[in-house]
Backbone as CSV, one residue per row, in Angstrom:
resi,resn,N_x,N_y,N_z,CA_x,CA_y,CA_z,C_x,C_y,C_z
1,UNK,192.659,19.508,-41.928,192.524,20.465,-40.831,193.854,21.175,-40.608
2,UNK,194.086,22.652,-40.719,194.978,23.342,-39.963,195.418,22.820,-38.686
3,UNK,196.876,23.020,-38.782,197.891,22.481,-37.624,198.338,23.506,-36.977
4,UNK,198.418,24.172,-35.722,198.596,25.116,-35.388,199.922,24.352,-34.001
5,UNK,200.709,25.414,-33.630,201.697,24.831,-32.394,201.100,25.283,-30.899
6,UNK,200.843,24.451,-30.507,199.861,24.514,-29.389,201.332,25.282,-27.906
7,UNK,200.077,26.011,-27.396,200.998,26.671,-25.999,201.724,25.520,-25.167
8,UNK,202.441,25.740,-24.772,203.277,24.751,-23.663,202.501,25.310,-22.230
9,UNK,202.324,24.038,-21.518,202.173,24.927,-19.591,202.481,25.959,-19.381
10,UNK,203.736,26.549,-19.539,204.168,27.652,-19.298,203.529,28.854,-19.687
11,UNK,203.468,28.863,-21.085,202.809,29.829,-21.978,201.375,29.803,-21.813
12,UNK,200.813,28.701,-21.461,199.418,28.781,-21.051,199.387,29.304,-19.919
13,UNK,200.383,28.799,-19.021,199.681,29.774,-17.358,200.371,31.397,-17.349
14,UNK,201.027,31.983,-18.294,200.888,32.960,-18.471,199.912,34.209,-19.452
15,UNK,199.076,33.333,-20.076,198.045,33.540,-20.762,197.096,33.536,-19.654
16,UNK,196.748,32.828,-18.350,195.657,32.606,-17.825,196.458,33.470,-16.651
17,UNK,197.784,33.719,-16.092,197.896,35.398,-15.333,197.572,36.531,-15.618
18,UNK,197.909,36.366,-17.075,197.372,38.082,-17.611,195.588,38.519,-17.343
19,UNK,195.266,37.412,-17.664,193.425,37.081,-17.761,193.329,37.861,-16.528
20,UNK,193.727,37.195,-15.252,193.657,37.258,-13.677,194.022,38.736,-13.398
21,UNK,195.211,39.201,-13.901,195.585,40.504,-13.711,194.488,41.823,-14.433
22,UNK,194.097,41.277,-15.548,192.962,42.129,-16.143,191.541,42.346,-15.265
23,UNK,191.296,40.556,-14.683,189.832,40.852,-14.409,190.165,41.697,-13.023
24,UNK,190.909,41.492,-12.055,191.273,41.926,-10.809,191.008,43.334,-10.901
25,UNK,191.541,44.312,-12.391,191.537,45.418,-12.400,190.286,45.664,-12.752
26,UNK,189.783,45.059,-13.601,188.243,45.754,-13.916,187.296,45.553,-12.781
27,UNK,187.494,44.436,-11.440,186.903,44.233,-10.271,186.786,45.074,-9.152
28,UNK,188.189,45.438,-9.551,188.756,47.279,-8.602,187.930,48.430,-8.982
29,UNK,187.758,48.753,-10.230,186.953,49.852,-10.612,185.924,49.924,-10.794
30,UNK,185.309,48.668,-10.655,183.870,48.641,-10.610,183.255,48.303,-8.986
31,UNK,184.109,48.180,-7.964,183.730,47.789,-7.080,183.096,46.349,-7.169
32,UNK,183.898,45.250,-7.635,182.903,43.919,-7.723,184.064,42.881,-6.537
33,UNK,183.163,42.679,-5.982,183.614,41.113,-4.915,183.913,39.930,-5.813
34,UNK,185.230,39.567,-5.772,185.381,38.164,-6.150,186.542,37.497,-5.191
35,UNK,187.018,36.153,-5.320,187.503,35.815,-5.056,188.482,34.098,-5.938
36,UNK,189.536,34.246,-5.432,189.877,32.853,-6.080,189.021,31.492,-5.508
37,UNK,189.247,30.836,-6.629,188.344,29.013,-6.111,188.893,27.974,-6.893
38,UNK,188.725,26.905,-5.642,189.369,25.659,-6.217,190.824,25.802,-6.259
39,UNK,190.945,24.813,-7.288,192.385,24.643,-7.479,193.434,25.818,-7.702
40,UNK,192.406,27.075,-7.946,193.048,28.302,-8.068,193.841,28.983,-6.414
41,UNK,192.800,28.828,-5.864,192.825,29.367,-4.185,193.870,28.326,-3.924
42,UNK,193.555,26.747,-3.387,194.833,26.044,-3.381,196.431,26.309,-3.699
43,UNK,196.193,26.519,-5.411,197.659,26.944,-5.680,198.120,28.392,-5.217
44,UNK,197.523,29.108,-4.471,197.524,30.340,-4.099,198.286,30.017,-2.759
45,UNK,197.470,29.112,-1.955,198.078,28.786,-0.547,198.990,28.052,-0.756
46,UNK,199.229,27.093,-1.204,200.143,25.850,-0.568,201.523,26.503,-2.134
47,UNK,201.696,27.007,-2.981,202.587,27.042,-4.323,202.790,28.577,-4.299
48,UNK,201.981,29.234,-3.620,202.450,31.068,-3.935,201.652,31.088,-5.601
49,UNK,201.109,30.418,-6.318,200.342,30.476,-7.738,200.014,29.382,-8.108
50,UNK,200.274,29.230,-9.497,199.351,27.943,-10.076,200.291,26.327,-9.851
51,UNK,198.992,26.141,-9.446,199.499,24.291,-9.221,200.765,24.323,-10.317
52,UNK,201.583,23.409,-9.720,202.707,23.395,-10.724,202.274,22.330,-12.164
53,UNK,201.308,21.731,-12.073,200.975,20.896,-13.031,199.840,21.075,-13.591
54,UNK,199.035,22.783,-13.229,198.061,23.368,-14.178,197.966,24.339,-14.540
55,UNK,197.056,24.766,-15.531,197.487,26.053,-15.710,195.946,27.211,-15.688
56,UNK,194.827,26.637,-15.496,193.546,27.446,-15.590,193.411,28.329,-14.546
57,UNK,193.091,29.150,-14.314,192.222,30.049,-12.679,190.935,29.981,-13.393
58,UNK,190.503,29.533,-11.831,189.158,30.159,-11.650,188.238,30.980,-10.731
59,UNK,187.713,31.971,-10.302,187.128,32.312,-9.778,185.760,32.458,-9.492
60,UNK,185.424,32.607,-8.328,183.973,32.958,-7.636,183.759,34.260,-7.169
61,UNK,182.630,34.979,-7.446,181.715,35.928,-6.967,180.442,35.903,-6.394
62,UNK,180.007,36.670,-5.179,178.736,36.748,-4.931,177.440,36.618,-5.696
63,UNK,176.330,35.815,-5.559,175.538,36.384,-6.871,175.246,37.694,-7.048
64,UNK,175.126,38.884,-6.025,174.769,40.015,-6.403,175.879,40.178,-7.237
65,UNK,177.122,40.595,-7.148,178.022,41.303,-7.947,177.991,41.011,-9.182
66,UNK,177.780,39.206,-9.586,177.964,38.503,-10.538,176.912,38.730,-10.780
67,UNK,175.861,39.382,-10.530,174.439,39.633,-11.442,174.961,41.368,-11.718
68,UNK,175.753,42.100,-11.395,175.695,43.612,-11.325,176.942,43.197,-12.679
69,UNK,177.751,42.522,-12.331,179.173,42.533,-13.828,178.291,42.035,-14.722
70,UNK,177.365,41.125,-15.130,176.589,40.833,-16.036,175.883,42.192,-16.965
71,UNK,175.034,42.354,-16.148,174.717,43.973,-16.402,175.594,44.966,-17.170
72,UNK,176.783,45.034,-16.421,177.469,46.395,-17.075,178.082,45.574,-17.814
73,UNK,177.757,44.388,-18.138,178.318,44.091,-19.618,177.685,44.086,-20.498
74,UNK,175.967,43.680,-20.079,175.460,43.741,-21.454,174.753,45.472,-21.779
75,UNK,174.644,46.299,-20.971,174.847,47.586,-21.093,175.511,48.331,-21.368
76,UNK,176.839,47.850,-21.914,178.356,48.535,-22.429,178.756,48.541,-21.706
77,UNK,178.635,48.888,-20.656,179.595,49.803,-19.268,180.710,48.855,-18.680
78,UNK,181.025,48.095,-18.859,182.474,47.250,-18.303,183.402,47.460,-19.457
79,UNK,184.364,48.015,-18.816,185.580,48.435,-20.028,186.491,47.357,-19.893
80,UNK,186.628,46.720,-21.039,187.060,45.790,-20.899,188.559,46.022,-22.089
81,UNK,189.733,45.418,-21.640,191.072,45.198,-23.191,190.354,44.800,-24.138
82,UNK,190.997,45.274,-25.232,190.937,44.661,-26.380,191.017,43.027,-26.590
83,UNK,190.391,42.522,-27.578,190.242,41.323,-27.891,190.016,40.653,-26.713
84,UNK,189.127,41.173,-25.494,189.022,40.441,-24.555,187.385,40.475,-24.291
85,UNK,186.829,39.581,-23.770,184.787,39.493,-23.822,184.477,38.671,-22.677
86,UNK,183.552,38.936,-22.039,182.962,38.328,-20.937,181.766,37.413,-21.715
87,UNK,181.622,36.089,-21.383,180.141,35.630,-22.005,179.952,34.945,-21.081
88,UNK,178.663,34.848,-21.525,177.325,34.342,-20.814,175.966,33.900,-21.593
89,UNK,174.960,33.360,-20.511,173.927,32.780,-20.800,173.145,33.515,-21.508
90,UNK,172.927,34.663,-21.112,172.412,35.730,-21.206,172.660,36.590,-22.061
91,UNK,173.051,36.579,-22.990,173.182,37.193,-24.563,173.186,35.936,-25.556
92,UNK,173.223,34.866,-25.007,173.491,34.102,-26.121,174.850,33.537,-26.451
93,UNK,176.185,34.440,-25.817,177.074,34.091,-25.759,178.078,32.639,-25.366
94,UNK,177.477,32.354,-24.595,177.802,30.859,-23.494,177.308,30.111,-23.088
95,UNK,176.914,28.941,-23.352,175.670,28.273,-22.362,176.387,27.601,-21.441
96,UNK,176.494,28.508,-20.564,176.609,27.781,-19.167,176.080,28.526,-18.381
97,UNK,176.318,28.045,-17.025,175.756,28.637,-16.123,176.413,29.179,-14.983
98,UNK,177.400,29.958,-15.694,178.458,30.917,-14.807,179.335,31.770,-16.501
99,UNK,179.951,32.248,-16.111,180.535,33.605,-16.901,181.524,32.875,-17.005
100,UNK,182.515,33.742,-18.034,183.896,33.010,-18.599,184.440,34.535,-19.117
101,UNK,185.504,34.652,-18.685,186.050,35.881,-19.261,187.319,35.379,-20.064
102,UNK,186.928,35.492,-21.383,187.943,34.941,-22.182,188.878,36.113,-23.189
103,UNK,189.792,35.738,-23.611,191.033,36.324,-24.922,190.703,35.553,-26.136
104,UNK,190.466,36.795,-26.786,189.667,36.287,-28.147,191.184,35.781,-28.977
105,UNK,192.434,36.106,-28.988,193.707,35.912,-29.373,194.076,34.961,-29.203
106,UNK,193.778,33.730,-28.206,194.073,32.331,-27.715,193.135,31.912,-28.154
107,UNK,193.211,30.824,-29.126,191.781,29.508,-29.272,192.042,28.513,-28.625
108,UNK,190.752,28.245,-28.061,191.057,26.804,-27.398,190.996,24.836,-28.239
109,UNK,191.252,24.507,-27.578,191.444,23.456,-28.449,190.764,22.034,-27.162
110,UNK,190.000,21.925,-27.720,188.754,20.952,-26.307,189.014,19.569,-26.881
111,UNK,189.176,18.383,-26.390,188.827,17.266,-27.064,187.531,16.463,-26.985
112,UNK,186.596,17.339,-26.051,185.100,16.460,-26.205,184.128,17.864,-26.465
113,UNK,184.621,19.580,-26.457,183.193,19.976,-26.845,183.298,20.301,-28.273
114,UNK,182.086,20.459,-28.894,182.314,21.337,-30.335,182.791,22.247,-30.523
115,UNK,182.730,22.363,-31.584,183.601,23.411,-32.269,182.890,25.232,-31.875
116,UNK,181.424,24.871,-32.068,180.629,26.189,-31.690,180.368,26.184,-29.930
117,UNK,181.193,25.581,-29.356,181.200,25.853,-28.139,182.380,27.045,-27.925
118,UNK,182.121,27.598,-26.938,183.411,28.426,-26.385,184.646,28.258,-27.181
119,UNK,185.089,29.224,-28.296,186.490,29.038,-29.042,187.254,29.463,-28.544
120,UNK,187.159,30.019,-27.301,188.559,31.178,-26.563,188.992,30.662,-25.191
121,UNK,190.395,30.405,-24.929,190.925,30.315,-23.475,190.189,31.330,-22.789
122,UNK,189.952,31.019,-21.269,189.349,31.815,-20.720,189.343,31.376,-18.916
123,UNK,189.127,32.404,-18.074,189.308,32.010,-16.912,187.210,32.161,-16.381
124,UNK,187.405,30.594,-15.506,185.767,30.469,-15.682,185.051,31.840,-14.082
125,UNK,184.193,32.228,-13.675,183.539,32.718,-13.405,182.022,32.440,-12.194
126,UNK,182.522,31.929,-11.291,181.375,31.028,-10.772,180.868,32.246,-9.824
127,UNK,179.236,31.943,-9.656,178.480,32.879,-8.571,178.354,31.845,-7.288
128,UNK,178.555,32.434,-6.552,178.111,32.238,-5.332,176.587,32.701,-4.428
129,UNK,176.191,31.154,-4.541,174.548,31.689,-3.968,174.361,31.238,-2.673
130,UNK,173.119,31.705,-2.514,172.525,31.663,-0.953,172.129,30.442,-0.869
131,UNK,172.139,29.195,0.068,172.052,27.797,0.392,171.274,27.749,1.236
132,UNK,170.052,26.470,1.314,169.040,26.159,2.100,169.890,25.391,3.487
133,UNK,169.097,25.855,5.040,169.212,25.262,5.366,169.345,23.964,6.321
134,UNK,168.089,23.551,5.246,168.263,22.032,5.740,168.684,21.228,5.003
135,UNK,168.932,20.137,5.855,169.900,19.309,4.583,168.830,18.754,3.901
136,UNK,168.268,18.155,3.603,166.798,17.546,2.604,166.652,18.064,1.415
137,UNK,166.410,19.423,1.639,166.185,20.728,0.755,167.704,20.766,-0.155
138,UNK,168.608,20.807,1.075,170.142,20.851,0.570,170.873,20.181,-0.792
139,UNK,170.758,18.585,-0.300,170.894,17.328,-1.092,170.075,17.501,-2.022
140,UNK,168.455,17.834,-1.962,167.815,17.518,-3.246,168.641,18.956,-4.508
141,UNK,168.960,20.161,-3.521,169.031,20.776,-4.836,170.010,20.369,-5.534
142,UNK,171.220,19.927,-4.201,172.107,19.406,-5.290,172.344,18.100,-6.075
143,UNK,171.220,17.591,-6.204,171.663,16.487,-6.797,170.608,16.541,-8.271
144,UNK,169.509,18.049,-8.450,169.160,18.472,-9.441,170.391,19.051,-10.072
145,UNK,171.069,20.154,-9.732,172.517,20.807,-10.292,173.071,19.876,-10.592
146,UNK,173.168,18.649,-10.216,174.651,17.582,-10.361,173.436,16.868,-12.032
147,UNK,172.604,16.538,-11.899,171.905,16.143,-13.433,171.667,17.424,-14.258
148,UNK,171.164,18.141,-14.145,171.112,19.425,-15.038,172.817,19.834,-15.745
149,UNK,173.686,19.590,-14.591,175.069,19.848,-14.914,175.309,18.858,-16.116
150,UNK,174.946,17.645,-16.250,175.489,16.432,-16.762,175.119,16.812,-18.227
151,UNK,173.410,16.994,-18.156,172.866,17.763,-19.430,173.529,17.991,-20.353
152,UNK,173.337,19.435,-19.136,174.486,20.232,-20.075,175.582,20.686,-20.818
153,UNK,176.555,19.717,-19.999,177.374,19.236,-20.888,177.187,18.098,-22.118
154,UNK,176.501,17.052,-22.041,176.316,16.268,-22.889,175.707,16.852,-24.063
155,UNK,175.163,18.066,-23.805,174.535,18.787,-25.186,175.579,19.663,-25.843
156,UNK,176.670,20.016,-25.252,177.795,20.357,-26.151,179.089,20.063,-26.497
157,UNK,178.628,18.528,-26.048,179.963,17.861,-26.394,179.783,17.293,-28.493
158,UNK,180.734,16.254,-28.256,180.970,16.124,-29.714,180.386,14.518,-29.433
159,UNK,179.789,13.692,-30.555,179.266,12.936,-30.585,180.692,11.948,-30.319
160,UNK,180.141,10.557,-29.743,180.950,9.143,-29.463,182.362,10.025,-28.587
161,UNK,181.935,11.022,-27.845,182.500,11.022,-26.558,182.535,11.252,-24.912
162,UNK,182.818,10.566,-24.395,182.750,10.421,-22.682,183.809,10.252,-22.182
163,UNK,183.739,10.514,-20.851,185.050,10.150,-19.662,185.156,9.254,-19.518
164,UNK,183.974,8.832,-19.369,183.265,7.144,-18.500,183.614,6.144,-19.754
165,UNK,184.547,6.324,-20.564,184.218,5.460,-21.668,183.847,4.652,-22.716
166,UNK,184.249,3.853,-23.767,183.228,3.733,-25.103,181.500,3.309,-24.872
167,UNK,180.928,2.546,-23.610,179.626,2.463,-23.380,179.383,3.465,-23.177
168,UNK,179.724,4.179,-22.028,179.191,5.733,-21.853,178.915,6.749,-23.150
169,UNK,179.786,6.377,-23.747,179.529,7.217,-24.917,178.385,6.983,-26.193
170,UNK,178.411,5.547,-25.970,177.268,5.220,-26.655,176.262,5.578,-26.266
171,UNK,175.859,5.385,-24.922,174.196,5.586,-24.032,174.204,7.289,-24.539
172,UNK,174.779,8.078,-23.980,174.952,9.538,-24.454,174.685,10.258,-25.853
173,UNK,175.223,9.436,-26.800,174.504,9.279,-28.456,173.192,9.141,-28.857
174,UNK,172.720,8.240,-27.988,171.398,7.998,-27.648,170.345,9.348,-27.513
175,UNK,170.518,10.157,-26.274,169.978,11.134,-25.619,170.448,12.445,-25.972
176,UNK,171.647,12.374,-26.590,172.512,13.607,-27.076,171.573,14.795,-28.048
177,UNK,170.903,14.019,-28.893,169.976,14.745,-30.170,169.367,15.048,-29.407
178,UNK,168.196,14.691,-28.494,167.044,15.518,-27.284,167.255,16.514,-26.737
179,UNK,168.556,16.785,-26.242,169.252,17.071,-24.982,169.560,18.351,-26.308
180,UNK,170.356,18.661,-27.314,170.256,19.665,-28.486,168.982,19.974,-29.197
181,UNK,167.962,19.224,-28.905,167.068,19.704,-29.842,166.515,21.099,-28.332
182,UNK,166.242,20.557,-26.955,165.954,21.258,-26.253,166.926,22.693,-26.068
183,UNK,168.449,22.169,-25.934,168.997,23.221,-26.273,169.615,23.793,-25.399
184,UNK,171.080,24.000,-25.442,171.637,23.862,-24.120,171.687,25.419,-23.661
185,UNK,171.517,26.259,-24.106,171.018,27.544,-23.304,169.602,27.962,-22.527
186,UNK,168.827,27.464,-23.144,167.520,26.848,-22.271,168.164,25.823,-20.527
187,UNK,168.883,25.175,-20.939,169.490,24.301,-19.620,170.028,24.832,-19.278
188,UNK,171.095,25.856,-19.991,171.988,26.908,-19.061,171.238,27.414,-18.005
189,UNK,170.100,28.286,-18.485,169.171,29.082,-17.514,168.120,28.713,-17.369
190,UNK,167.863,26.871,-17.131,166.926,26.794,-16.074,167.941,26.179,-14.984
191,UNK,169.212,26.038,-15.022,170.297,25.446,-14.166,170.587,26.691,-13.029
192,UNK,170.705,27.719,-13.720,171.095,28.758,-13.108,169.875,29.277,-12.107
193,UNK,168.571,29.313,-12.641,167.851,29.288,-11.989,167.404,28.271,-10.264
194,UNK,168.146,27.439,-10.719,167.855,26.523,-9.861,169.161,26.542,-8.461
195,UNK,169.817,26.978,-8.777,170.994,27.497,-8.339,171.369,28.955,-7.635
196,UNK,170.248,29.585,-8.157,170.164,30.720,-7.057,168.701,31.055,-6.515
197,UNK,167.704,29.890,-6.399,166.830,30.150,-5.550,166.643,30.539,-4.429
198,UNK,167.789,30.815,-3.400,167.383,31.178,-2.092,168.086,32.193,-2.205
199,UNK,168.255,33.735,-1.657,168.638,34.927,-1.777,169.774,34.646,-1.090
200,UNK,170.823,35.558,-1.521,171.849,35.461,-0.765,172.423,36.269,-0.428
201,UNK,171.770,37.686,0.341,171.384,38.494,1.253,170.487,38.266,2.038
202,UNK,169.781,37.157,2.380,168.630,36.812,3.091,169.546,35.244,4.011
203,UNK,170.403,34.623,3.066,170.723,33.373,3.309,171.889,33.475,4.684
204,UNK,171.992,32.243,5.403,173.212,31.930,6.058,174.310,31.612,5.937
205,UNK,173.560,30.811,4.856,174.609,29.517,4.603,174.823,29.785,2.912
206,UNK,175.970,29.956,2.422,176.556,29.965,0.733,177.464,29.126,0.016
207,UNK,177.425,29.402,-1.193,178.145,27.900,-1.753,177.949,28.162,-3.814
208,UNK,179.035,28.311,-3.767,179.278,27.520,-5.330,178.716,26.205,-5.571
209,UNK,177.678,25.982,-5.384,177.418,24.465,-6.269,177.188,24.242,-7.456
210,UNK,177.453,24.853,-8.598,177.167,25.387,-9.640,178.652,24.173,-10.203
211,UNK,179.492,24.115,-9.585,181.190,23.646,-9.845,180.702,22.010,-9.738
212,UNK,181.931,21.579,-9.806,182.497,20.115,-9.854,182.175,19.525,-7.873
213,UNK,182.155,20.551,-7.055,182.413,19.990,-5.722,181.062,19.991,-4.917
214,UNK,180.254,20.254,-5.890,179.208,20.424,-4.898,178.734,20.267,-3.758
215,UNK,177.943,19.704,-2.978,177.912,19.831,-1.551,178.941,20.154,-0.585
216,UNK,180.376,20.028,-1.136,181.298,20.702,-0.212,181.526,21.899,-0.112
217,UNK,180.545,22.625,-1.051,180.848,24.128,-1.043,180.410,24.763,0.159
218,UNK,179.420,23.983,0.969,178.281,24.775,1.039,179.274,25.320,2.644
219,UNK,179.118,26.570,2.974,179.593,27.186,4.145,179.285,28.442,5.279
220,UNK,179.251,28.865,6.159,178.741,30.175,6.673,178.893,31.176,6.068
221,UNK,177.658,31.784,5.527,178.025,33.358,5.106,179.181,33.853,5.930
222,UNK,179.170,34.186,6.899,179.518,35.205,7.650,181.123,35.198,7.632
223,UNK,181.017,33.263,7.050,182.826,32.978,7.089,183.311,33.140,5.774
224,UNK,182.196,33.390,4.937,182.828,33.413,3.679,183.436,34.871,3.035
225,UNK,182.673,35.865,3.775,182.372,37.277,3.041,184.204,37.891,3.549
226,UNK,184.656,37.434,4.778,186.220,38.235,5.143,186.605,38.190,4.089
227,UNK,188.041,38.605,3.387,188.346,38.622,2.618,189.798,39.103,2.446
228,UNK,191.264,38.775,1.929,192.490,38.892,2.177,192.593,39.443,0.524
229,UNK,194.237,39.620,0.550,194.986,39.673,-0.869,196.072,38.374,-0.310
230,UNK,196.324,37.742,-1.539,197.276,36.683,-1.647,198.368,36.462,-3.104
231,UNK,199.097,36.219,-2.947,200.081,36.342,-3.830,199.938,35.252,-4.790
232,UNK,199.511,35.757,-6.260,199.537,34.850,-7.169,200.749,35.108,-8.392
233,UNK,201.764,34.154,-8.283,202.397,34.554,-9.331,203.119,35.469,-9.321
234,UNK,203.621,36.775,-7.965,203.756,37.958,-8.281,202.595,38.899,-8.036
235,UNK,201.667,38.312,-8.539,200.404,39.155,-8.677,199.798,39.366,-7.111
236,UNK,198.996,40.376,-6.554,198.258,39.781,-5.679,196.493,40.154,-6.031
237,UNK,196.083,38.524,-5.646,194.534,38.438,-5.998,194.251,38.260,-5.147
238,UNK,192.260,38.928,-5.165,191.536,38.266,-3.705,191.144,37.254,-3.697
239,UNK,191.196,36.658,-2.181,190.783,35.418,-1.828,189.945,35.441,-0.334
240,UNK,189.638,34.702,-0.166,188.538,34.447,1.391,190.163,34.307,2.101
241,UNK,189.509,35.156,3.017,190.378,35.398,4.508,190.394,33.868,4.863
242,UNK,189.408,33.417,5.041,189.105,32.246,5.992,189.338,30.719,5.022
243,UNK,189.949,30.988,4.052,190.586,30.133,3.217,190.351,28.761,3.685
244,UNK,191.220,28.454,5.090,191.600,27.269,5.539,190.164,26.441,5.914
245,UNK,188.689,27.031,6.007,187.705,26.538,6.148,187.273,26.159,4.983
246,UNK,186.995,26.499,3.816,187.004,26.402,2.538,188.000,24.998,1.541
247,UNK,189.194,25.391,1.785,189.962,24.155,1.241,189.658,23.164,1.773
248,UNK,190.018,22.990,3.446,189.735,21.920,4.268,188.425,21.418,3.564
249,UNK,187.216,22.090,3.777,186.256,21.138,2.870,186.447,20.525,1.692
250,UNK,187.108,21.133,0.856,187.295,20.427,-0.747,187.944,19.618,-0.921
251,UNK,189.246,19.651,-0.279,190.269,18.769,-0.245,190.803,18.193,1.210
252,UNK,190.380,18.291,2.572,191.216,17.835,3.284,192.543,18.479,4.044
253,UNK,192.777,17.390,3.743,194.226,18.088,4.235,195.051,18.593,2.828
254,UNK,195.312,19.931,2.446,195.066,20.465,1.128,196.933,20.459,0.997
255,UNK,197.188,21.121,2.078,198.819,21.262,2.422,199.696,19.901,1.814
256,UNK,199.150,18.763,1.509,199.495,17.486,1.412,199.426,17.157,-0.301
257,UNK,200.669,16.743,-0.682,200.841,16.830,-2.711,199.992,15.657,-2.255
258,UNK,199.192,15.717,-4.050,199.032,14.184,-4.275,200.240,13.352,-4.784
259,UNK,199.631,12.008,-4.932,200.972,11.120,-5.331,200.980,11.649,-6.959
260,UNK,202.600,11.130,-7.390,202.945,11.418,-8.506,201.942,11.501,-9.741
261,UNK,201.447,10.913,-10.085,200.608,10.015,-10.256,199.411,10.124,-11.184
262,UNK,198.840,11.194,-9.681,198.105,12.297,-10.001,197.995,13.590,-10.312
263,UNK,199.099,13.733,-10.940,199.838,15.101,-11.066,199.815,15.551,-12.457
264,UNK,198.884,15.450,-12.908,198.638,15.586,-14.435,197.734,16.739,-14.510
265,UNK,197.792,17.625,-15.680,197.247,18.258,-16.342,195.592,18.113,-16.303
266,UNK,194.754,18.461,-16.046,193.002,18.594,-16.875,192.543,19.620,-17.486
267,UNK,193.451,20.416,-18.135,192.758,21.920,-19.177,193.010,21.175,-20.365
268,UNK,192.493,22.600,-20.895,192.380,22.355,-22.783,194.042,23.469,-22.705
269,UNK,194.128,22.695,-24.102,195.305,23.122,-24.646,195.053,24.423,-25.736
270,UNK,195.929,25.098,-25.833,195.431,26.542,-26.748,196.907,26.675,-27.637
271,UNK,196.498,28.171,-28.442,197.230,28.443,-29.462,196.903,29.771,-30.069
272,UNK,197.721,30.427,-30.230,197.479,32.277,-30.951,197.047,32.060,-31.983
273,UNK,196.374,33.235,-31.862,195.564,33.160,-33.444,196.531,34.431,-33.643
């Protein structure tokens, strides 16, 4: 196998500013709502940019917008840089169930998905949908998203691997061939489906549950839609005005480092092609 010299932190979180600075501009001229999320928004508030010990952004959009940038992508109409591509479920491009705007010039380098998964660094893309609400309705959807999620990943990972370790990985070997024969773009978009069942122009209550945090997403429209500029990096990106309602759910008291400890890295590592 080719040995390539993999990016350092540094060089990676300036690979994943430029990303940020690109999509921001194509968000401007198209009129599209987004905002930072997660650990992105965090390192926005409490660091002025990226966690000092990561290097990915990610962002969230409305589902309308994130159904309208879909569109003018697969219609030509999003002008996008060179060597740069939006994918998705929906051409065939991505099976997941949110967008990824990646640099075809950076390969990524994953240690549990395949090889025909996503080959490009990329900053991920989450919609924001309309949330039921009662909680009953609430919990059940999310705890369909939280198995459909699991799926789906297990169908594009690489065989004899897990988080959960060498049993986990075995049981997963097991179910792995099913889980590909069905086919993980089929799961992409019946996930996605399931994930924006309640309108969200009709809804109150909204939420990324589509992510890692699920049920903590879930929050008032009305608090989510304000909307600021915040300084990333130099850069300034949008973020929810009302930030401090948002983190506080995900993390707590967000203002507060973790211990040493926990101060590690969770991206994939990359390299120029």
């Amino acid at each position: 196998m080719e040995k390539h010299e993999l990016l350092s932190l540094q060089e990676m979180q300036q690979v994943y500013l430029e990303l940020l600075e690109e999509f921001d501009r194509i968000c401007q001229e198209n009129d599209l709502r987004y905002d930072l999320a997660g650990g992105s928004l965090l390192g926005a508030v409490r660091h002025g940019g990226f966690i000092p010990w990561d290097d990915d952004i990610d962002v969230c959009m409305p589902r309308p917008d994130y159904e309208r940038m879909l569109r003018l992508k697969l219609e030509g109409k999003l002008r996008l840089p060179q060597k740069r591509d939006l994918i998705c479920d929906r051409d065939d491009t991505f099976a997941r169930h949110f967008g990824r705007y990646v640099r075809q010039d950076v390969k990524r380098v994953a240690d549990m998905a395949e090889d025909s998964d996503c080959p490009y660094i990329g900053m991920d893309i989450f919609p924001v949908d309309g949330l039921p609400k009662g909680n009953l309705r609430f919990k059940w959807q999310c705890w369909r998203v939280r198995q459909l999620r699991r799926f789906l990943l297990t169908s594009v990972e690489k065989r004899g691997t897990s988080r959960r370790g060498a049993l986990a990985s075995r049981i997963k070997d097991l179910y792995r061939p099913i889980l590909k024969k069905i086919g993980p773009f089929r799961i992409a978009r019946h996930l996605d489906k399931v994930c924006s069942r309640v309108d969200f122009d009709k809804a109150e209550l909204v939420g990324a549950i589509t992510g890692m945090y699920g049920r903590k997403e879930r929050w008032p429209k009305a608090d989510m839609l304000p909307r600021t500029r915040l300084d990333f990096q130099g850069l300034q990106a949008s973020a929810y005005k009302n930030y401090h309602i948002y983190l506080s759910n995900l993390y707590g008291d967000y203002m507060k480092l973790p211990p040493e400890d926990k101060q590690i890295p969770h991206c994939d590592s990359g390299y120029r092609v």
